[in-house]
N, C-alpha and C positions, 0 to 999 in steps of 0.2 A: 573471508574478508574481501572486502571490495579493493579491485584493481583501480586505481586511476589512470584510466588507458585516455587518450586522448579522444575527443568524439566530435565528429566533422559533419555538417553543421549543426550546432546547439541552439535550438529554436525557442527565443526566449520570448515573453511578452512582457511590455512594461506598463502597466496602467499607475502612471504618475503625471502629475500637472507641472514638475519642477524640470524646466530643461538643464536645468545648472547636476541636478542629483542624476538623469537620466547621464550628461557629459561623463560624470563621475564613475556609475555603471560601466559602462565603454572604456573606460581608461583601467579599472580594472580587469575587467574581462579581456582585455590586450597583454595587460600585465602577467597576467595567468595564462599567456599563449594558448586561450579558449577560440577555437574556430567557429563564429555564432553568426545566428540571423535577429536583428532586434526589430522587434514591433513594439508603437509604442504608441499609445491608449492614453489620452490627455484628461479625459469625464467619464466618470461610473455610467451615463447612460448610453455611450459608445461600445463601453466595454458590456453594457448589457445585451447589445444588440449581437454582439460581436461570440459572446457563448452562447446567446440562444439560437446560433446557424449549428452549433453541434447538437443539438436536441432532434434534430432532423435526420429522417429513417437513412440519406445520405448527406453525408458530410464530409466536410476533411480534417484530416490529423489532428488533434489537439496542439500547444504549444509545449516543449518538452519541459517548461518552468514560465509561473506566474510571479511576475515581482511586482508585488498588489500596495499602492500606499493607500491606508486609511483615511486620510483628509483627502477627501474627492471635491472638484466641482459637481454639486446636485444628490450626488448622496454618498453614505459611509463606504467604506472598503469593507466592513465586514455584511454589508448584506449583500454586496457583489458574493464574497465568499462563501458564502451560505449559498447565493443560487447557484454559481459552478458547480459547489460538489452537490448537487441537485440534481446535479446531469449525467448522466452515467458514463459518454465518453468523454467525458473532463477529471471523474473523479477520482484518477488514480498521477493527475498533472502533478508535479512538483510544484508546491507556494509555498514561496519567502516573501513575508509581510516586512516591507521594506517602510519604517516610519520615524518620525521625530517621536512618538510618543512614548515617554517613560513611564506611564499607568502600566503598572502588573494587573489590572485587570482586563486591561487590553489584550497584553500578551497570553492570560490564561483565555479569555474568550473565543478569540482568534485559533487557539492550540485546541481548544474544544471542537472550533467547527471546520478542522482540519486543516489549518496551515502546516506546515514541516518545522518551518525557523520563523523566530519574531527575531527582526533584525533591528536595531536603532539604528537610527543616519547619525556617525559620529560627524565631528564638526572638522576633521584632518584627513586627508585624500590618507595618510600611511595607515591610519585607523578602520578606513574601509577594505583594504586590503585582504580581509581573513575572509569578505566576502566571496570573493573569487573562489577559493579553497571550499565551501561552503555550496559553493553552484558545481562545481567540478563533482564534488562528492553526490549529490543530487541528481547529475545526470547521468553516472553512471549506474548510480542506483534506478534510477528508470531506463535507464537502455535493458539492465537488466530483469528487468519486468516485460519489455514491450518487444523486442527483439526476438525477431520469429523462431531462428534456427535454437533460441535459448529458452524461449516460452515451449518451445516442442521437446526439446530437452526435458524441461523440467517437468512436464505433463507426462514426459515417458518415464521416468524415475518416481512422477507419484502413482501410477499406473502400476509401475513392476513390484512398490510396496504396498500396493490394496492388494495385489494378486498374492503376493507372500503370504501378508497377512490372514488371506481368504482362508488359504490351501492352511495357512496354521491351526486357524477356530474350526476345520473343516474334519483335519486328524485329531486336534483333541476331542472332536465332538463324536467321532468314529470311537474313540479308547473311552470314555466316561460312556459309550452305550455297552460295549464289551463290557467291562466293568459292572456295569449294571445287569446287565445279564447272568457273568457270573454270580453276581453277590445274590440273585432270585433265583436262581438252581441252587445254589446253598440253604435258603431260605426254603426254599420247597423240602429240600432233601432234610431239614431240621427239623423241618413240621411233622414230614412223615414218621422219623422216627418218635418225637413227642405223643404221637398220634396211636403208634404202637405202644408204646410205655402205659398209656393210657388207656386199652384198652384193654380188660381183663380175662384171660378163657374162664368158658362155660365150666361149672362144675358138675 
């Protein structure tokens, strides 16, 4: 189970057009004594520019969480979000699709092409509130993916269970040849005697 340990700084990005929702964000994320760095992305074509520098043999870090509205100036949020996880060091970034839109078919499309949470913008600063709990749980969940000393960890625990595993299919495959062995010197040793029964002395 995931710990909620604190995580110092939480690097977030906001591609929204609404300064008043962006305000909102912030006072949340304070609320939830969250230690963050906010960027924040006004038009889909900023933020177009802005993931295709990750696509580059060098780049730098991803943002640890995407908070994507789908009413963009210039184009939708979800074809921002189709080209991010296009990218290979974006597409393990945490996205909360942060929108007014109450269409479920938004929400299943969005969940299709990889967002985490479709969030609604409620209309009450206490109604946004669960957001915060929500990015908290999200970024621990990606420290625990990206985090050196624990991504090594984890590659040494799948590591020592391929090697189990190996050394397992390795002795069964030692005993089903013994096995086999034996059960063909039985087989020889039945044939011969069959072989005698069957053949008759001379008279």
């Amino acid at each position: 189970m995931d710990t909620l340990a604190p995580l110092t700084p939480l690097t977030i990005l906001a591609v929204d057009d609404n300064p008043a929702d962006i305000y909102t964000v912030q006072r949340v994320l304070t609320a939830h004594a969250l230690t963050y760095d906010l960027q924040v992305i006004e038009n889909a074509d900023q933020a177009f520019s802005f993931f295709d520098q990750f696509a580059e043999p060098v780049h730098t870090q991803c943002p640890d969480i995407l908070l994507l509205d789908l009413n963009l100036p210039q184009r939708n949020g979800k074809e921002l979000l189709q080209h991010l996880k296009a990218i290979s060091a974006c597409a393990t970034m945490r996205v909360v699709i942060l929108t007014s839109s109450r269409n479920p078919a938004d929400r299943a499309e969005t969940l299709a092409l990889g967002a985490d949470v479709f969030f609604e913008k409620p209309f009450h600063l206490t109604d946004f509130l669960p957001l915060g709990m929500i990015l908290k749980t999200l970024a621990v969940r990606h420290a625990s993916v990206h985090t050196p000393a624990q991504a090594g960890r984890a590659l040494h625990v799948r590591s020592e269970r391929l090697r189990q595993e190996s050394e397992r299919l390795r002795q069964e495959s030692q005993a089903l040849v013994a096995r086999v062995q034996v059960l063909c010197a039985k087989s020889m040793q039945s044939l011969r005697k069959a072989a005698m029964l069957i053949v008759k002395p001379k008279v």
